[in-house]
N, C-alpha and C positions, 0 to 999 in steps of 0.2 A: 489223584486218589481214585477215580473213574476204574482202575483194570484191579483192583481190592475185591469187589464181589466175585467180582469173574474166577479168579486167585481163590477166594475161599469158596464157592460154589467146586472150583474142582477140586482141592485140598480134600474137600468135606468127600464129593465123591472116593477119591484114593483112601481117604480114611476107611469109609464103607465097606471099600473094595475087600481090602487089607485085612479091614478086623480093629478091634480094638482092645485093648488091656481087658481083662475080666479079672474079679474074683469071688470067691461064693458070696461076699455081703454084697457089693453092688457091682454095676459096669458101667464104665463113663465110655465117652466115645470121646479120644481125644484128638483135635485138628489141628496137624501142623498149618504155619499161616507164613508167608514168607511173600508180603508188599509194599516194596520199596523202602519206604523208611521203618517201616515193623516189620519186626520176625520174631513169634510167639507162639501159642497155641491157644485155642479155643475149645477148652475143656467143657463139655454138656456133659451137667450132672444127673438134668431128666427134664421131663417135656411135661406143663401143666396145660391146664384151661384156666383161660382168663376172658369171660365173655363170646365162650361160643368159640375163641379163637386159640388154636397151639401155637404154644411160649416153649421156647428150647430154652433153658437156663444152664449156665453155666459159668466158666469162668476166661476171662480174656486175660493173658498172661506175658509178658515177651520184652526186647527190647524197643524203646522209639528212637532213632537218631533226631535229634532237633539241630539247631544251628547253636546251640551252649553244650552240647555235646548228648549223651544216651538219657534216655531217660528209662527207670524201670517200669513196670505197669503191672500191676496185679488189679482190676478190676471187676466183678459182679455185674454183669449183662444177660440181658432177656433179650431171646429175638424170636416176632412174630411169624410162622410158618404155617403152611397149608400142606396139608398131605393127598395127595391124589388117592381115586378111588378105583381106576382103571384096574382091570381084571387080572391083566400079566404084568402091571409096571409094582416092582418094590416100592420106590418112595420115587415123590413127586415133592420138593418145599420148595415153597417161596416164600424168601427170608424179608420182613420190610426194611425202609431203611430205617437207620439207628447214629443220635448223634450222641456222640460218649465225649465227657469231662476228664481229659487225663491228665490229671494235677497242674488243672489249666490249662490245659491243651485241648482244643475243640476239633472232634474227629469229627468227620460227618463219612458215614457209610452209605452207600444206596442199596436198594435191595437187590437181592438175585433170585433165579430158577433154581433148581437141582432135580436130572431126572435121573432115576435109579432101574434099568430096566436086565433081567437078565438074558445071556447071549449063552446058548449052547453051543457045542462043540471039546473036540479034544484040547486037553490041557485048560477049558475054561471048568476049575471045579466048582466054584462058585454056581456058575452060570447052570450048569447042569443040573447042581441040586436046586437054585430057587426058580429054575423055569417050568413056567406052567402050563 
């Protein structure tokens, strides 16, 4: 389960990249998740404070392969993050780890990094508009 953050630290960047669904009442940012025995998504609904500290909240969704066959998973997860403060970097998180109950089933997640930085040049439109 070890290559899971890594997997969702990049998913999450490609999410960023990409964009994510909007519409005029809210916008989730939603991440596809595709690790080994899961493949789901990690739908963030919105980021609070809990103690000084950012909570991405959202929702962890997908299938689990087990050894009795799929299992489905719709579960309500909070994950602790840091947002850097760096001048040119968009986003900086680091996610802690997180051990999720999935209908009996004990995941244990380790945390990850995620850095968001932008890169100019042609065809990067992203990058062009958020570089500073």
């Amino acid at each position: 389960m070890k290559p899971l953050p890594a997997l969702f630290a990049l998913v999450l960047c490609l999410a960023l990249v990409t964009g994510a669904a909007a519409s005029a009442a809210e916008t989730q940012l939603a991440i596809p998740i595709n690790g080994g025995n899961f493949v789901g998504t990690f739908t963030v609904a919105d980021f609070a404070n809990q103690d000084g500290q950012v909570l991405a909240q959202g929702i962890l969704s997908g299938i689990l392969q087990t050894g009795a066959g799929p299992v489905s998973v719709v579960k309500p997860i909070a994950l602790f993050a840091t947002i850097g403060q760096e001048s040119c970097q968009i986003l900086h998180l680091e996610v802690g780890p997180q051990d999720l109950d999935l209908l009996g089933l004990m995941v244990h997640l380790d945390g990850g990094v995620l850095d968001v930085t932008p890169r100019s040049g042609p065809g990067n439109s992203l990058g062009n508009l958020l570089n500073c």
